[in-house]
C-alpha positions as CSV (number, residue, x, y, z in Angstrom):
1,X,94.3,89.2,114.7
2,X,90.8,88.6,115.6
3,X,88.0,91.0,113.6
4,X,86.4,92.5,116.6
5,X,84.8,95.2,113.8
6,X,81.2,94.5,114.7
7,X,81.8,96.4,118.1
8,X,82.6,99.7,116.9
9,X,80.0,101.5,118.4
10,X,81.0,100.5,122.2
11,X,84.7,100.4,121.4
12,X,83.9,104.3,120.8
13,X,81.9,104.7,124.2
14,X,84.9,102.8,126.1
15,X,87.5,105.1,124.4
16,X,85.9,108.2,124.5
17,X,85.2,107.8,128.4
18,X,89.1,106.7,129.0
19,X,91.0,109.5,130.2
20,X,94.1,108.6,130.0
21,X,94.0,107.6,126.4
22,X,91.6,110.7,125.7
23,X,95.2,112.6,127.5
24,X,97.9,111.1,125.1
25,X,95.8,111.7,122.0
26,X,95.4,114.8,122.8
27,X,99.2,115.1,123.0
28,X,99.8,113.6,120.0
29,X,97.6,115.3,118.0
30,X,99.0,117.2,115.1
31,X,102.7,116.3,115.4
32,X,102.3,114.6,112.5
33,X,100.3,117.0,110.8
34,X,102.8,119.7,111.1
35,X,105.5,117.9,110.3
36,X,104.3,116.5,107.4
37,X,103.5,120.0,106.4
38,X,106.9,121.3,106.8
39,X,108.7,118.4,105.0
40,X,106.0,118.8,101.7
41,X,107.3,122.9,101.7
42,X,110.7,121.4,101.1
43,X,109.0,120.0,97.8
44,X,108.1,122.4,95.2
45,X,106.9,119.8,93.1
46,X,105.3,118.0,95.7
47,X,101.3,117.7,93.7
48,X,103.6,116.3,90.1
49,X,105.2,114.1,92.3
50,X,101.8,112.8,93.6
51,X,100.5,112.6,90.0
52,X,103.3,110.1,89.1
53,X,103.2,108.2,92.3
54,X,99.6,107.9,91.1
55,X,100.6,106.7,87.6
56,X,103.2,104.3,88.6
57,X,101.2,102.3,91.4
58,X,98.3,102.5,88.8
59,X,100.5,100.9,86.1
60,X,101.4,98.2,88.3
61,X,98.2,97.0,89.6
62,X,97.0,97.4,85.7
63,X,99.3,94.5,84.7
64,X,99.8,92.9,88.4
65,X,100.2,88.9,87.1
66,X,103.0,90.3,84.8
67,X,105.0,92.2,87.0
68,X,104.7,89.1,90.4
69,X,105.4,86.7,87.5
70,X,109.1,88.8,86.6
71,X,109.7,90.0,90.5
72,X,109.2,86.2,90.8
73,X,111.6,85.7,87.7
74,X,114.3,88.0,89.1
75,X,113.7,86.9,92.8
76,X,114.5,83.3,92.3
77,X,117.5,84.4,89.7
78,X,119.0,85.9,92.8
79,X,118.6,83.1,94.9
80,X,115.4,83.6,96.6
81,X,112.3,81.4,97.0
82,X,108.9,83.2,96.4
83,X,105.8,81.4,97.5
84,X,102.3,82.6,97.3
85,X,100.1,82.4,99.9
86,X,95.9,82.7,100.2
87,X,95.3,83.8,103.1
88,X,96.5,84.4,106.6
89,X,96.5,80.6,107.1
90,X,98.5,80.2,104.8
91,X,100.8,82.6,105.6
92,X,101.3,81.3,109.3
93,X,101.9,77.5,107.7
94,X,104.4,78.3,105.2
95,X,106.4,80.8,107.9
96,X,106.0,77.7,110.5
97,X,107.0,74.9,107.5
98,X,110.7,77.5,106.5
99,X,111.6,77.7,110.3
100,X,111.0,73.9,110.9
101,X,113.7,72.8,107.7
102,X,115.9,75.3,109.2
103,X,116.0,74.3,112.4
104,X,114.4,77.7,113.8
105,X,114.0,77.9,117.5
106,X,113.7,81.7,117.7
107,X,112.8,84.6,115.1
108,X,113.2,88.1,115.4
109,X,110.5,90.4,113.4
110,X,110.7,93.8,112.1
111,X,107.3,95.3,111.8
112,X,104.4,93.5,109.4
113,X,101.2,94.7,109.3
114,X,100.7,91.5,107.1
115,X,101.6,89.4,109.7
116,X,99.0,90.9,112.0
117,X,96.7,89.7,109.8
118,X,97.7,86.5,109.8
119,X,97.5,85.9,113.5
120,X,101.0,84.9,113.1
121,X,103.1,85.4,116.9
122,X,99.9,83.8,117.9
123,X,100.2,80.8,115.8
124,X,104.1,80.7,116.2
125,X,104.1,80.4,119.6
126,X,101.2,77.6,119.1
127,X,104.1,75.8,116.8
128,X,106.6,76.4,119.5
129,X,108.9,78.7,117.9
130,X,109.6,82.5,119.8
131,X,108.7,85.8,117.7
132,X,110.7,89.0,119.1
133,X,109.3,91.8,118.1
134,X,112.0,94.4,117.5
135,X,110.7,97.8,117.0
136,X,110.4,99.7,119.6
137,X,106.9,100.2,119.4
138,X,105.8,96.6,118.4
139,X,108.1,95.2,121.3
140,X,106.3,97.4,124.1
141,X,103.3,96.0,122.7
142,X,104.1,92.5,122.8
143,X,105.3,92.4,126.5
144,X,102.1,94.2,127.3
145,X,100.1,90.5,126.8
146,X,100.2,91.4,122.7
147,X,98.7,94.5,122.5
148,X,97.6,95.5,119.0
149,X,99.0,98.2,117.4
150,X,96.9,101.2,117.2
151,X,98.5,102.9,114.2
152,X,100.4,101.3,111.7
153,X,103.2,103.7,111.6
154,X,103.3,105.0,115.4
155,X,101.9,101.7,116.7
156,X,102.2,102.7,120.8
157,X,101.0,106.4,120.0
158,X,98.3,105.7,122.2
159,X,100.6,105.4,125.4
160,X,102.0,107.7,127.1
161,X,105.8,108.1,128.2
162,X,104.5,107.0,132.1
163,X,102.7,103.9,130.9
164,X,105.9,102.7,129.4
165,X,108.1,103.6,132.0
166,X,106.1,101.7,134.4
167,X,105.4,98.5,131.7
168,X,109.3,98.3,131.5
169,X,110.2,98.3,135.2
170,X,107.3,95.4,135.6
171,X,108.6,93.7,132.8
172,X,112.3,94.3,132.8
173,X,112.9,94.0,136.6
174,X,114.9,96.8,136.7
175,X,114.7,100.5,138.3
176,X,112.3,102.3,136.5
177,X,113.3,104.9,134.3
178,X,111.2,108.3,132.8
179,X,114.0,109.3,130.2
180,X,113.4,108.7,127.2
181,X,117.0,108.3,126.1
182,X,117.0,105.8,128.9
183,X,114.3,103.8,128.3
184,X,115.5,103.0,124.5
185,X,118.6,102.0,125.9
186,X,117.0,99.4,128.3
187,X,115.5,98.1,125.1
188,X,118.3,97.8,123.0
189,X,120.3,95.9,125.9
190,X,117.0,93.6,126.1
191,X,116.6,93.0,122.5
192,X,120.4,93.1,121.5
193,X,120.7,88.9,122.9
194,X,117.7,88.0,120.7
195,X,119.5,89.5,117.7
196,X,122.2,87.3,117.8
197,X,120.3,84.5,118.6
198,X,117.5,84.2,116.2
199,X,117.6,82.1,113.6
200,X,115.4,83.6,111.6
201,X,114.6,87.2,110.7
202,X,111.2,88.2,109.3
203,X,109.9,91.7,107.9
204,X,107.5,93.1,105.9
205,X,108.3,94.8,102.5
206,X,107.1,98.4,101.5
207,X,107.5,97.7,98.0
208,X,109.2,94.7,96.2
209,X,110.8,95.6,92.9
210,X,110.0,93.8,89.6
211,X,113.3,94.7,87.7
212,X,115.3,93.5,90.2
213,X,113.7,91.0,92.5
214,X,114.4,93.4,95.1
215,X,112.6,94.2,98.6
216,X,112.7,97.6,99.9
217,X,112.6,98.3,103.7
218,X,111.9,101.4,105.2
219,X,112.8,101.9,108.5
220,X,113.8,104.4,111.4
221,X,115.3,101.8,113.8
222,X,118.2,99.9,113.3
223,X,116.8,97.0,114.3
224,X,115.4,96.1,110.5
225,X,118.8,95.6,109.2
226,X,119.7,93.2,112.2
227,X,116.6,91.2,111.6
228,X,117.1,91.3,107.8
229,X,121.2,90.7,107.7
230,X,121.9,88.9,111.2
231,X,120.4,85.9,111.0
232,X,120.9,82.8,108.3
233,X,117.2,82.8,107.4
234,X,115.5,86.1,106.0
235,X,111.4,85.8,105.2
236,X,109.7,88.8,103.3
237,X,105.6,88.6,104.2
238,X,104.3,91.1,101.9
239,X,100.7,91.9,100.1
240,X,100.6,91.1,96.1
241,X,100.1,94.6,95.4
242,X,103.2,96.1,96.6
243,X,105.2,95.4,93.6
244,X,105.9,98.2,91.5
245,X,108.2,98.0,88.1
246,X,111.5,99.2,88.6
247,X,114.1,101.1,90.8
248,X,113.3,104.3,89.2
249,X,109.7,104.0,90.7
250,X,110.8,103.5,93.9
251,X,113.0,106.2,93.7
252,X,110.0,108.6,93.0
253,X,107.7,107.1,95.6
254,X,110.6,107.4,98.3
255,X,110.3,111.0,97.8
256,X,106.7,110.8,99.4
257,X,106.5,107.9,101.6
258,X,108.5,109.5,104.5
259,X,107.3,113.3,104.2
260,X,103.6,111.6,104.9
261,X,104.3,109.3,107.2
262,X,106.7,111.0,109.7
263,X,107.3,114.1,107.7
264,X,111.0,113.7,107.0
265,X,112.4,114.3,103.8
266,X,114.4,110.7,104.4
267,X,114.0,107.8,106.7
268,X,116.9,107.0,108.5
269,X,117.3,103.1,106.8
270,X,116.3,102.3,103.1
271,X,117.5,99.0,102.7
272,X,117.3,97.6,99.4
273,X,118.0,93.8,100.0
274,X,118.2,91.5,96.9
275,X,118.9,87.8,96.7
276,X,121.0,86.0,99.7
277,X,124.6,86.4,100.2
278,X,127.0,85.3,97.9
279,X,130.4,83.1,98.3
280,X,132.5,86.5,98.0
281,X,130.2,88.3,100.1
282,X,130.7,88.9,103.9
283,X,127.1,90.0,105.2
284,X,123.8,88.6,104.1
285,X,121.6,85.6,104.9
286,X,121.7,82.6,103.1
287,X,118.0,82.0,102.7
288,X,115.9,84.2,101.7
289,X,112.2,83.8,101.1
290,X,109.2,85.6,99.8
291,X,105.5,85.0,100.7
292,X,103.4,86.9,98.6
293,X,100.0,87.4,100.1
294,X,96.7,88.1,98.8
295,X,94.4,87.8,101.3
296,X,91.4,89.8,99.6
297,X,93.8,91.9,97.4
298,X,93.3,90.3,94.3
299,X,89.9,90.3,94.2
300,X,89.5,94.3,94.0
301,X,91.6,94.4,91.0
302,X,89.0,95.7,88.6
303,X,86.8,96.6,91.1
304,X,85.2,100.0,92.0
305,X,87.5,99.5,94.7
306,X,91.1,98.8,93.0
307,X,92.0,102.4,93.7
308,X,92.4,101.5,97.6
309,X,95.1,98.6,96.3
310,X,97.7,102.1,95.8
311,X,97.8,102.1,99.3
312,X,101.7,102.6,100.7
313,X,100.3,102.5,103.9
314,X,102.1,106.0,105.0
315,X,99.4,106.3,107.7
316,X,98.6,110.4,106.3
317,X,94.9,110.1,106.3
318,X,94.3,108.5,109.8
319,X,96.5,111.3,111.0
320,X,94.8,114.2,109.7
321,X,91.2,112.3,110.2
322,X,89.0,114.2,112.8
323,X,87.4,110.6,114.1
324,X,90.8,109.1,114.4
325,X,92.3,111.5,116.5
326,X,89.8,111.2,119.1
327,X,88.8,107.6,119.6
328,X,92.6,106.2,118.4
329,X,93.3,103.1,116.7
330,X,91.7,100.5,118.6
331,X,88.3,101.3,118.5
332,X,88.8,100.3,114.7
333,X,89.0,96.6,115.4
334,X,91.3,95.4,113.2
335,X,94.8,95.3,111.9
336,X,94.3,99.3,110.1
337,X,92.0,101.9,111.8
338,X,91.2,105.4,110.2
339,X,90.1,105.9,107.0
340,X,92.3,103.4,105.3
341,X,90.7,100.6,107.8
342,X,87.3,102.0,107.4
343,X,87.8,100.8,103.5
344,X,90.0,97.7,104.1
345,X,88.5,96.0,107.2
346,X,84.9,95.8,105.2
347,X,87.2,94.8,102.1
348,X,89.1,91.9,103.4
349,X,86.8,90.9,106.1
350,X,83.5,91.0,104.5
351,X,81.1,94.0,105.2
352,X,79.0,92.6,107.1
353,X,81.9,92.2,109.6
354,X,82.7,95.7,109.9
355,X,79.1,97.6,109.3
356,X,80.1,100.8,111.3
357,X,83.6,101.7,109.4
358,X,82.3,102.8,106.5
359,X,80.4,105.5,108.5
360,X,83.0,106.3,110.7
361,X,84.3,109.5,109.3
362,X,82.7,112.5,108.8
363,X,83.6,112.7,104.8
364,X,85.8,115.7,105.3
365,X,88.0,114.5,102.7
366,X,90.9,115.6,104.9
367,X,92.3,112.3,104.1
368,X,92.2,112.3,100.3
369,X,93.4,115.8,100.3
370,X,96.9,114.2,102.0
371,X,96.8,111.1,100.2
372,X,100.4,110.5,98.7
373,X,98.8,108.4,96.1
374,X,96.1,110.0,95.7
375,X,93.1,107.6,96.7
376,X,89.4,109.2,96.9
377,X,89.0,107.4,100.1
378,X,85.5,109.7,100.7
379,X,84.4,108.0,97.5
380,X,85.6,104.8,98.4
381,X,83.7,105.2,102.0
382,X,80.4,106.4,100.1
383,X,80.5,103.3,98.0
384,X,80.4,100.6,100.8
385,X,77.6,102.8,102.4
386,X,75.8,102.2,99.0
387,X,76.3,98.4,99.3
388,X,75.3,98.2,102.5
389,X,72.0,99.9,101.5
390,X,71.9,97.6,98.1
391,X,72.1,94.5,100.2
392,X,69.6,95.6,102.9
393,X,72.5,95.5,105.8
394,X,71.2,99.1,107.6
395,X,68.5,99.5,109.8
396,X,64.7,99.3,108.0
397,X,63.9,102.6,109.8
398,X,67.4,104.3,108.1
399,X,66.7,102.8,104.7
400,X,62.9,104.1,104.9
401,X,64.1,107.6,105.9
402,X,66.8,108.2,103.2
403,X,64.0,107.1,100.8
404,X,61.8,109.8,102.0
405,X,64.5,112.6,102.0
406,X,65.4,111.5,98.5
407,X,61.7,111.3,97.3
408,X,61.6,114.9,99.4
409,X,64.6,116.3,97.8
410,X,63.2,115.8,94.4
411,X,60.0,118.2,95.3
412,X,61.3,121.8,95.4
413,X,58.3,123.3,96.8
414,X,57.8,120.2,99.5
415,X,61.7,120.3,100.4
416,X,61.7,124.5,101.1
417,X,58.4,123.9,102.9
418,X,60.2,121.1,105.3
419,X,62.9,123.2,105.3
420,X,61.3,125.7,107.0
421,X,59.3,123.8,109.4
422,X,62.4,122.0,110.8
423,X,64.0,125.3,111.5
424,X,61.0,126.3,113.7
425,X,60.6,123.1,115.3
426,X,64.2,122.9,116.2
427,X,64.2,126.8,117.6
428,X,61.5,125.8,119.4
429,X,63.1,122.8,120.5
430,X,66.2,124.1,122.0
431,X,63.5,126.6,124.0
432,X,66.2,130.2,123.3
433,X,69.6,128.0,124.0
434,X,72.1,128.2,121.5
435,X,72.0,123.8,121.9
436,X,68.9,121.1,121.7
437,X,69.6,118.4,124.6
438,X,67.1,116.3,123.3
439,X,66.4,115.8,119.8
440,X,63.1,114.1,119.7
441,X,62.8,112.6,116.3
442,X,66.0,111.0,117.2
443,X,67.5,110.9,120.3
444,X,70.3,109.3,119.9
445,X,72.3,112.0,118.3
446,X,72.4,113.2,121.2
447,X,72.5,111.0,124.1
448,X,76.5,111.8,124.2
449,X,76.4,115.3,123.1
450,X,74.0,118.6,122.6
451,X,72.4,119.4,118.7
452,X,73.6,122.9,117.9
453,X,70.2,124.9,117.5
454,X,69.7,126.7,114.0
455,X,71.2,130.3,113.9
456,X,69.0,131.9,111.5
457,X,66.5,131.7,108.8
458,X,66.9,129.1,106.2
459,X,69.2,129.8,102.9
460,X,66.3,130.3,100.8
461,X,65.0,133.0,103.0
462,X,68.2,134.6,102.8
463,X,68.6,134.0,99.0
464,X,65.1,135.2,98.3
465,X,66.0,138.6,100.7
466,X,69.2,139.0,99.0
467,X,67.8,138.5,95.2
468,X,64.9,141.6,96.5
469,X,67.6,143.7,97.7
């Protein structure tokens, strides 16, 4: 998937000026948040569970090389092939190379944010080979000319119910159809001939188990256990860091992947696939392969920034993050928008790819608050703003400013004495409105919206009143 990071700012303008997509956020907004909620009630222990979903992804990534090497151990035990790939490149030739020995015409995906990394339908259907995507939500995207996905959980949240109906009965050549119940139908009956056609299934992996050689797939559709158990070929493309030790661990993580991404106490498909079928067996594929990926993952182990690698990629913070909610996914540029993309694009990219994600949120910490895995992602956000400054990537006027304020700051008697001037500039400014149109000293804050005027007097007026009374 193309970086397209660098044009945040008018991605932002385009989105925030598109009524339609400004109408389905709006829709959208909070059904997440609420259900999370409710599920989390459910858990009394819902903060201990958090503390050892914090310990366990923490122990992993703390002896990474030794847990791949035994998943790899156990994986190949069982039948498996586990190959290691760079970088989305990579990735794309080794997926191309398997379904070229195997005779692969067709393959039918279930969901991969690795693989939109990798560019991979694109460079599949370069190679001649058909990807079918089978979730729901990736498949409307794909017949609309590839669409990215604009969240990595709800990935066609951005659409509305009309949109689809009318993308179908283009598509589909059939009468169109508003219900819902109706519409997932017509997509089954589409998608159920590719199922039994393909070759060659793909998926991602939410976590692969080291004990076992195991994946584990989480899924609400059906559709991942046809992609994964249909066909004779079954790929896993899944990041390095998603390993954790044993069974037990995945037990105790499953109790807070679901509550945060779709707030239900349980998915409706854990599948658990380990090794391909065996002689006495009746379902199962008889290849099975592993690409293990780290395109930029390895080298934030040991970082300031190794924290973000505990990522389950439950999608909890860009659904409770104010910026998210009203400029959606795409604006982000990449493969993961909200705060998690805000720290990963700059990551895996390169910063100076993505220069406006770290300073798109407002630090709330909305999203650390409902991080499963507890990540500081404010912190995490306030360090790549510190690079940024380090290595002279912001504005001269910016870095000259913040100098000042600093240097200001320091100065008690200079900063209450500012203080105080700005409020009676900025009274004066907004001329008895409760709002400043214009904000002189910078006017860009508010070409797209008013400055509220100050209220009052400053605190230390009201601290100095308050200490005489």
């Amino acid at each position: 998937m193309e970086v397209r990071s660098m044009h945040f700012k008018a991605r932002v303008a385009e989105k925030l000026n598109d009524p339609v997509l400004q109408g389905n956020l709006r829709l959208s907004k909070g059904k997440f948040v609420d259900k999370r909620a409710e599920s989390i009630r459910e858990l009394p222990e819902f903060e201990a569970t958090r503390d050892a979903a914090e310990a366990i992804r923490n122990r992993a990534l703390r002896d990474l090389d030794l847990w791949l090497e035994e998943f790899e151990r156990k994986a190949t035990a069982r039948g498996g092939s586990v190959l290691w790939a760079r970088d989305g490149d990579e990735v794309c030739r080794l997926v191309i190379d398997i379904a070229r020995r195997h005779g692969v015409r067709k393959i039918t995906k279930s969901k991969s944010m690795l693989s939109e990394e990798a560019g991979l339908n694109q460079a599949l259907e370069a190679a001649g080979i058909q990807p079918v995507e089978t979730d729901l939500g990736e498949y409307i995207l794909q017949i609309n000319d590839n669409e990215p996905p604009s969240h990595i959980i709800a990935p066609v949240v951005h659409k509305s119910k009309e949109e689809v109906a009318d993308l179908f009965a283009r598509v589909h050549r059939k009468p169109r159809k508003t219900d819902i119940n109706e519409m997932t139908r017509e997509a089954r009956e589409i998608l159920r001939p590719h199922f039994l056609s393909a070759e060659m299934g793909l998926s991602g992996g939410n976590f692969l188990i080291a004990e076992t050689g195991s994946v584990a797939v989480v899924t609400n559709e059906g559709n991942g256990r046809m992609v994964t158990s249909l066909p004779k070929v079954h790929v896993v493309i899944t990041g390095v860091e998603k390993v954790i030790p044993t069974l037990e661990d995945l037990c105790t993580l499953m109790r807070l992947l679901p509550r945060s991404a779709t707030g239900q106490s349980i998915t409706n498909y854990i599948s658990v696939l380990t090794g391909r079928k065996r002689p006495e067996e009746l379902d199962g594929v008889e290849h099975m392969y592993f690409i293990l990926v780290d395109n930029g993952r390895v080298g934030l182990l040991g970082s300031e920034f190794q924290d973000m690698l505990r990522c389950i990629r439950c999608g909890a913070c860009m659904n409770h993050c104010p910026v998210y909610q009203t400029i959606g996914g795409h604006a982000y540029g990449w493969v993961y928008p909200g705060p998690m993309g805000s720290v990963l694009t700059p990551l895996y990219t390169g910063l100076d790819q993505a220069l406006d994600l770290p300073h798109a949120a407002t630090l709330c910490n909305q999203c650390g608050v409902v991080c499963p895995v507890k990540i500081p992602l404010p912190d995490l956000l306030r360090k790549l703003r510190e690079k940024q400054v380090e290595e002279g990537m912001r504005p001269w006027f910016e870095r000259v400013a913040l100098r000042m304020w600093a240097w200001v700051a320091t100065q008690p008697w200079l900063y209450a004495l500012g203080t105080k001037f700005a409020v009676r500039y900025l009274r004066w400014l907004a001329g008895g409105s409760d709002r400043i149109r214009v904000l002189a000293a910078a006017p860009s804050w508010t070409e797209g919206r008013d400055f509220p005027a100050p209220e009052g007097r400053t605190f230390r007026e009201l601290y100095s009143e308050r200490q005489r009374r």
